[in-house]
MARDO-777501 format. One line per 10 residues: their letters; for each residue y, x, z of C-alpha. Coordinates in steps of 0.5 Angstrom, whole numbers, m for minus. Layout:
a) Y,X,Z | ...
END
This chain:
xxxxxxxxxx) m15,m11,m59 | m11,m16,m55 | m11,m21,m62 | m19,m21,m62 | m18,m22,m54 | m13,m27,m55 | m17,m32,m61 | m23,m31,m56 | m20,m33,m50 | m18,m39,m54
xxxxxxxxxx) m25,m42,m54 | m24,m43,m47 | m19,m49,m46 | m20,m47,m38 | m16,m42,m39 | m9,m43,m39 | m7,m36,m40 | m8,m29,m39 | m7,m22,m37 | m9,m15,m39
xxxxxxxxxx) m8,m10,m34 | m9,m3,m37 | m13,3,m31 | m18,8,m31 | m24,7,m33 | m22,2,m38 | m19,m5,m36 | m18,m11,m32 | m18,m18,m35 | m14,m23,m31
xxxxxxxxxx) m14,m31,m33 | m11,m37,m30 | m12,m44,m31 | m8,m51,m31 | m9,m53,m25 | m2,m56,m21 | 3,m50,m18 | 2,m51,m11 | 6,m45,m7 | 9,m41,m1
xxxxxxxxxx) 4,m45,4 | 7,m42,10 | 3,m46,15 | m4,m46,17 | m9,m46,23 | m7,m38,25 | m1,m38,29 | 3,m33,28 | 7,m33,35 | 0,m31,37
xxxxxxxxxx) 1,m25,34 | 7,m23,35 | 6,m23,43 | 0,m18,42 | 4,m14,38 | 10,m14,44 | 6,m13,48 | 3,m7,46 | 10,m4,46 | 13,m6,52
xxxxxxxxxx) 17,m3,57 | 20,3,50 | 27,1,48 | 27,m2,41 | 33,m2,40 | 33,5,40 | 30,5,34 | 33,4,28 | 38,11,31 | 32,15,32
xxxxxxxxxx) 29,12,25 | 36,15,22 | 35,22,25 | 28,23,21 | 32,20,15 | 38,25,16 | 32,31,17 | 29,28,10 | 37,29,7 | 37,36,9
xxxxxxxxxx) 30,38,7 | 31,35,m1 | 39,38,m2 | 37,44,2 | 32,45,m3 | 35,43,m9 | 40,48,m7 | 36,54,m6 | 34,53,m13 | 41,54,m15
xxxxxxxxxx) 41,48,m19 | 48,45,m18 | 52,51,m16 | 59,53,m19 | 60,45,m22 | 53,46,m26 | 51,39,m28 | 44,37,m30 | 39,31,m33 | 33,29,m29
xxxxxxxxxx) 29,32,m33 | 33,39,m32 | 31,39,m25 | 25,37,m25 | 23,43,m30 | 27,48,m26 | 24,46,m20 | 17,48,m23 | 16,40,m22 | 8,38,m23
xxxxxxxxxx) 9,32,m27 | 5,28,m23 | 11,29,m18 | 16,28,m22 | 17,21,m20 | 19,24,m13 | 25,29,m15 | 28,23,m19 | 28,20,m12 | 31,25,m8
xxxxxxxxxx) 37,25,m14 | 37,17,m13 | 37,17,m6 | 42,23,m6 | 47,19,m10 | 46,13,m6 | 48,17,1 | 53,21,m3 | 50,28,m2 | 51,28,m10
xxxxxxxxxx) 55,25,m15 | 51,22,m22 | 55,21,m28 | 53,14,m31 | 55,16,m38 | 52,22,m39 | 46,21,m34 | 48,28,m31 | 47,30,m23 | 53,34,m19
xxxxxxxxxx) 57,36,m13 | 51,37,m8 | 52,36,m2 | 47,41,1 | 47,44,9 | 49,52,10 | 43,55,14 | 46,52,21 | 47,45,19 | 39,45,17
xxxxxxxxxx) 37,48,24 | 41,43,28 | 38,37,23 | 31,39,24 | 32,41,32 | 33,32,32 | 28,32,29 | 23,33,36 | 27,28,40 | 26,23,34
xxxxxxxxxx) 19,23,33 | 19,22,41 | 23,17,41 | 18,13,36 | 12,15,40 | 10,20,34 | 5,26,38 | 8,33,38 | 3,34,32 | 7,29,27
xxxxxxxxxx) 14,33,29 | 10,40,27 | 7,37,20 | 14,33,18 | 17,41,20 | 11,44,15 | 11,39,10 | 19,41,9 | 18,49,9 | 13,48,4
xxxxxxxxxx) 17,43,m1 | 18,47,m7 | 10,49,m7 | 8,42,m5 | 12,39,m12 | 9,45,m16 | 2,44,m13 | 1,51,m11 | m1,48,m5 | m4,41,m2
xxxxxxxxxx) m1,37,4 | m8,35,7 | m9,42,9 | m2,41,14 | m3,33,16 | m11,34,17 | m11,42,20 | m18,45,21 | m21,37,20 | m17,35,26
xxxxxxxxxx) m14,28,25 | m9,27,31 | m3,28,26 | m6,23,21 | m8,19,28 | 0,19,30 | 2,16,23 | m3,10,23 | m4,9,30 | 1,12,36
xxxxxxxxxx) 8,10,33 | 11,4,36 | 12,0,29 | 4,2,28 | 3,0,34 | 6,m7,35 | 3,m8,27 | m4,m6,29 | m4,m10,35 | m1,m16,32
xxxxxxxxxx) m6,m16,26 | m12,m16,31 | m9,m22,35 | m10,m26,28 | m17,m23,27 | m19,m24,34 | m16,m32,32 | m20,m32,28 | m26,m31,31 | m25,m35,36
xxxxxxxxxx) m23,m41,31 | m29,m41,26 | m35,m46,28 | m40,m43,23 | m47,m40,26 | m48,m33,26 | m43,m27,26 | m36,m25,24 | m36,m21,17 | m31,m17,17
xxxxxxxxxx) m30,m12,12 | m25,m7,13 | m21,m4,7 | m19,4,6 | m20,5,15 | m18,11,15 | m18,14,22 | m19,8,25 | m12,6,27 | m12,m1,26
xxxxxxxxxx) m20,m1,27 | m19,0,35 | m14,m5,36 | m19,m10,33 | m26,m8,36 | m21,m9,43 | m19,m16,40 | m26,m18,39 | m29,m16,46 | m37,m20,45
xxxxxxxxxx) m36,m23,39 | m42,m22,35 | m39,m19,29 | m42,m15,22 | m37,m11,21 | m36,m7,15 | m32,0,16 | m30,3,10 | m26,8,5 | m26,12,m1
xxxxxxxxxx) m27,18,3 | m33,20,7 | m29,25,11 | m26,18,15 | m33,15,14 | m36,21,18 | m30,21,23 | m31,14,24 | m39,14,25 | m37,18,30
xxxxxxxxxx) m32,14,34 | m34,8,33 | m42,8,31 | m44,5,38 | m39,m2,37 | m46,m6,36 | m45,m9,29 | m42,m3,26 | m44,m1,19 | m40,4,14
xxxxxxxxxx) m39,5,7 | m36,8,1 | m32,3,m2 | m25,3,m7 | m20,m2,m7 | m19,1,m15 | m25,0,m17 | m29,m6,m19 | m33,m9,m13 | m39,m12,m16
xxxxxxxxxx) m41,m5,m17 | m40,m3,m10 | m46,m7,m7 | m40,m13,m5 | m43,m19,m6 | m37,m25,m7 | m37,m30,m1 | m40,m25,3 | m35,m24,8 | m30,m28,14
xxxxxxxxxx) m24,m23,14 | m22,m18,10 | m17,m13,13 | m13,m8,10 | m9,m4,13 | m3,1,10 | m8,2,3 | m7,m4,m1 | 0,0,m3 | m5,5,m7
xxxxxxxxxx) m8,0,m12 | m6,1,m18 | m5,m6,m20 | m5,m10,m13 | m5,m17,m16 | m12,m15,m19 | m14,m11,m13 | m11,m18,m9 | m16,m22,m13 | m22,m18,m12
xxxxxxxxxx) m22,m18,m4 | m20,m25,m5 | m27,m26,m9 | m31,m23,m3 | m29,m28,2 | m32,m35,3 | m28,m41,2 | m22,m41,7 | m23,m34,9 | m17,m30,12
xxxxxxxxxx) m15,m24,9 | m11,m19,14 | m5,m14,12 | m1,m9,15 | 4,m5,11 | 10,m1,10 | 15,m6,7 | 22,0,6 | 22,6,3 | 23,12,8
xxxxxxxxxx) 26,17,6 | 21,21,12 | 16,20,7 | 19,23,0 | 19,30,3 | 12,29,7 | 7,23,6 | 9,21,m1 | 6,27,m4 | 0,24,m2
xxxxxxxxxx) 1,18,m6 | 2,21,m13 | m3,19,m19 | m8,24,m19 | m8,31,m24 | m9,28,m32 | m8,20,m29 | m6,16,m35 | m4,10,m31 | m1,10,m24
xxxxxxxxxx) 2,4,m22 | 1,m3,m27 | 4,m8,m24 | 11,m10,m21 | 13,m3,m19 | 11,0,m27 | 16,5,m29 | 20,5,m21 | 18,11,m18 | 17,7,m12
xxxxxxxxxx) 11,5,m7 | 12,0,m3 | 13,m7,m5 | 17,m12,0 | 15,m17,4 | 18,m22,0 | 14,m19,m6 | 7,m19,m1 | 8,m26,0 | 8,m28,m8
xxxxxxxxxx) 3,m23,m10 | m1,m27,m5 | 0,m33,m7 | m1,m31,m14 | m8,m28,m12 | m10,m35,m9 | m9,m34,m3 | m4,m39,2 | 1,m33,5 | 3,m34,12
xxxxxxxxxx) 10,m31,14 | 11,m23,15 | 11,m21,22 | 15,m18,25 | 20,m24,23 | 27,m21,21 | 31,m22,27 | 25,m18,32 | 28,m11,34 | 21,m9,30
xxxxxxxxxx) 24,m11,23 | 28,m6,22 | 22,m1,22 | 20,m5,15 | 12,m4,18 | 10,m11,17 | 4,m16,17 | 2,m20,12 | m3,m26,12 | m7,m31,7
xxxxxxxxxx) m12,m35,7 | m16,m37,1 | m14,m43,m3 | m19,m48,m5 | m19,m46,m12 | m22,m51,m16 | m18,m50,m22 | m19,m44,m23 | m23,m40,m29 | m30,m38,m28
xxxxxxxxxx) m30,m29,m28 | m37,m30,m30 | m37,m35,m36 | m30,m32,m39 | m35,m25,m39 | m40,m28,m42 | m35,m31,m48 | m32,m24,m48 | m38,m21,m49 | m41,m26,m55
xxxxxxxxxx) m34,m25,m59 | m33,m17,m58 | m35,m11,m58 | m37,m6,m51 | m30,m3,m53 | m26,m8,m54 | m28,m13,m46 | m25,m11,m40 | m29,m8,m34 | m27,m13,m30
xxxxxxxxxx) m26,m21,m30 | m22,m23,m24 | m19,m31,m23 | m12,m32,m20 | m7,m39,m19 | m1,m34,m23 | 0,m29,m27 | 6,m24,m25 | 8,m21,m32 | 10,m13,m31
xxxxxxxxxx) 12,m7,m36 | 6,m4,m36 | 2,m10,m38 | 0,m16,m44 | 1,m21,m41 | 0,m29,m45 | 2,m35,m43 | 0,m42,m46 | m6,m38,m49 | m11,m44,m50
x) m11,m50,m53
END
């Protein structure tokens, strides 16, 4: 097939090379063109000191430079949690040795988790709570806390959560989660039922909104929206889309940013659940509509319409796409010329979130694709700022720097935002006559579902990937 697309490709001398990226259903197509490699503008009319005194001052008056030892308990919590439960399940008693592969058997391990149990060894090994052989790949000598030890670690847990502004709910469902780890990995029960407790979302709110890092991330990324608003000069409203809105953590900080500016903005997220929360919280704000819309999926078929929007905003989803450089060329096409696009996102991996929150995160039951870009084969999530900001870039966006900057106290933290504006993109293929030449030259089968135009390519394992393409 990808001979057939490759000779089809070349009859189009605009097309300087291209990407196959697989997914579910079918696959997505990126093409880019010759024009010169213009990169890494880290200037534009958003200044982001603006940003950072808003975020500051959403925080004012808690000690920052708490943090990073409070952030440390909830990984000492973590620790525990992973080895105590590998000990349980008698796995590295009396000098046994096991492959990952073992663990993950022993362990009952779904297979759409066994990515996290490969973490847990991992993360283990580097801390020094288990030793690995390289030569034969065997796991030994865990490290694992005696019933004591465990119930001290999880009693710091209650004074770190308060120390990073979580409510009383999110030290609850950390304690949950953990008690629930071996029927977590073995899909005999969900972790919705604990973050959402009888279709409460003040747990999820904590994650997402209270905290001090997502709170100063969430005020900075309302400040550049709010610039943004005041800077543009076009009649009519602000458009704003917002991406995977969840329970609204960020929406709020934005609406209070905007105060009376004229706004059309559209809340959306791939669960209806969040859109009935929101219609509740927020359907009196004027210019407020919700929708159903899917970062994965293609956004022509949602009803989203290119250059429709000024802004896109997408706060803590953007980690969930599949392939975030197809994802990042799709919201980058529903913006108008110039437009900005608005991120917040955890740069680190914590490892809180390997015995809680990631259980979320894994490909669903029978998924054939989980991650196809730069984190294929990685058993990892989250990019880092430094992988943000050439993703942008490649997409067609001019990236502003990460916020906070990397001496602020919040750095640390790893929950950043990021920014680009759109780049004037005159080199670029056109996605729909590609389309068109792919449809007179291949069967249904064999065409992508969706044709998306970027600056770069960023090759990945997971992909197909030819450069120098066209004549």
């Amino acid at each position: 097939m990808n001979e057939a697309l490759s000779a089809a490709l070349r009859t189009l001398p605009e097309v300087a090379a291209w990407q196959w990226v697989p997914g579910m259903p079918g696959g997505t197509l990126l093409v880019a063109g010759r024009r010169p490699d213009t990169r890494r503008a880290t200037a534009g009319p958003v200044p982001p000191d603006h940003a950072v005194a808003a975020g500051d001052a959403s925080v004012a008056g808690e000690d920052l430079a708490a943090l990073p030892r409070l952030t440390r308990l909830l990984d000492e919590v973590a620790l525990s949690a992973m080895a105590r439960t590998l000990d349980r399940a008698r796995l590295f008693r009396q000098g046994r040795e096991h492959h990952a592969a073992q663990v993950i058997e022993t362990l009952g391990t779904a297979p759409r988790h066994a990515w996290i149990v490969r973490r847990w060894l991992t993360t283990l090994t580097a801390e020094k709570r288990l030793g690995h052989d390289a030569a034969t790949g065997r796991y030994r000598g865990l490290v694992a806390p005696d019933r004591v030890e465990y119930a001290r670690a999880r009693r710091t847990l209650e004074e770190a959560c308060r120390g990073l502004g979580y409510p009383p709910s999110m030290t609850r469902f950390f304690l949950a989660a953990a008690d629930r780890l071996p029927a977590l990995l073995r899909d005999e029960t969900g972790l919705q039922g604990v973050l959402f407790p009888g279709g409460e979302t003040d747990t999820a709110e904590g994650n997402y909104r209270d905290n001090v890092p997502s709170r100063w991330a969430n005020h900075a990324a309302a400040a550049l929206v709010a610039r943004e608003a005041r800077a543009r000069r076009g009649p009519g409203p602000l458009r704003i889309l917002e991406v995977g809105a969840g329970v609204g953590g960020t929406t709020a900080p934005v609406l209070d940013a905007l105060g009376d500016v004229g706004t059309d903005y559209l809340f959306t997220d791939v669960s209806r659940f969040f859109l009935g929360s929101a219609r509740a919280a927020f359907a009196g704000h004027p210019g407020m509509r919700f929708a159903l819309f899917d970062i994965n999926a293609v956004p022509a078929d949602q009803k989203m319409t290119a250059g429709s929007r000024d802004v896109v905003l997408a706060a803590n989803v953007l980690h969930n796409a599949r392939h975030v450089g197809s994802a990042l060329a799709g919201l980058r096409e529903l913006l108008e010329p110039g437009g900005l696009l608005v991120l917040v996102e955890s740069c680190r991996e914590h490892y809180q979130a390997l015995t809680s929150m990631y259980l979320l995160m894994s490909p669903a039951a029978g998924e054939d694709h989980w991650f196809t870009d730069l984190r294929a084969g990685q058993d990892r999530v989250f990019l880092t700022a430094d992988e943000w900001t050439d993703q942008l870039d490649a997409a067609g966006f001019d990236p502003l720097p990460a916020l906070p900057g990397d001496r602020h106290p919040l750095a640390a933290a790893g929950q950043r935002v990021l920014a680009g504006r759109v780049r004037p993109g005159s080199g670029r293929p056109a996605p729909a006559r590609v389309s068109a030449a792919l449809a007179a030259r291949l069967p249904t089968a064999d065409r992508p579902v969706r044709v998306h135009a970027v600056d770069r390519l960023v090759p990945s394992p997971a992909t197909t990937t030819e450069i120098g393409a066209s004549p």
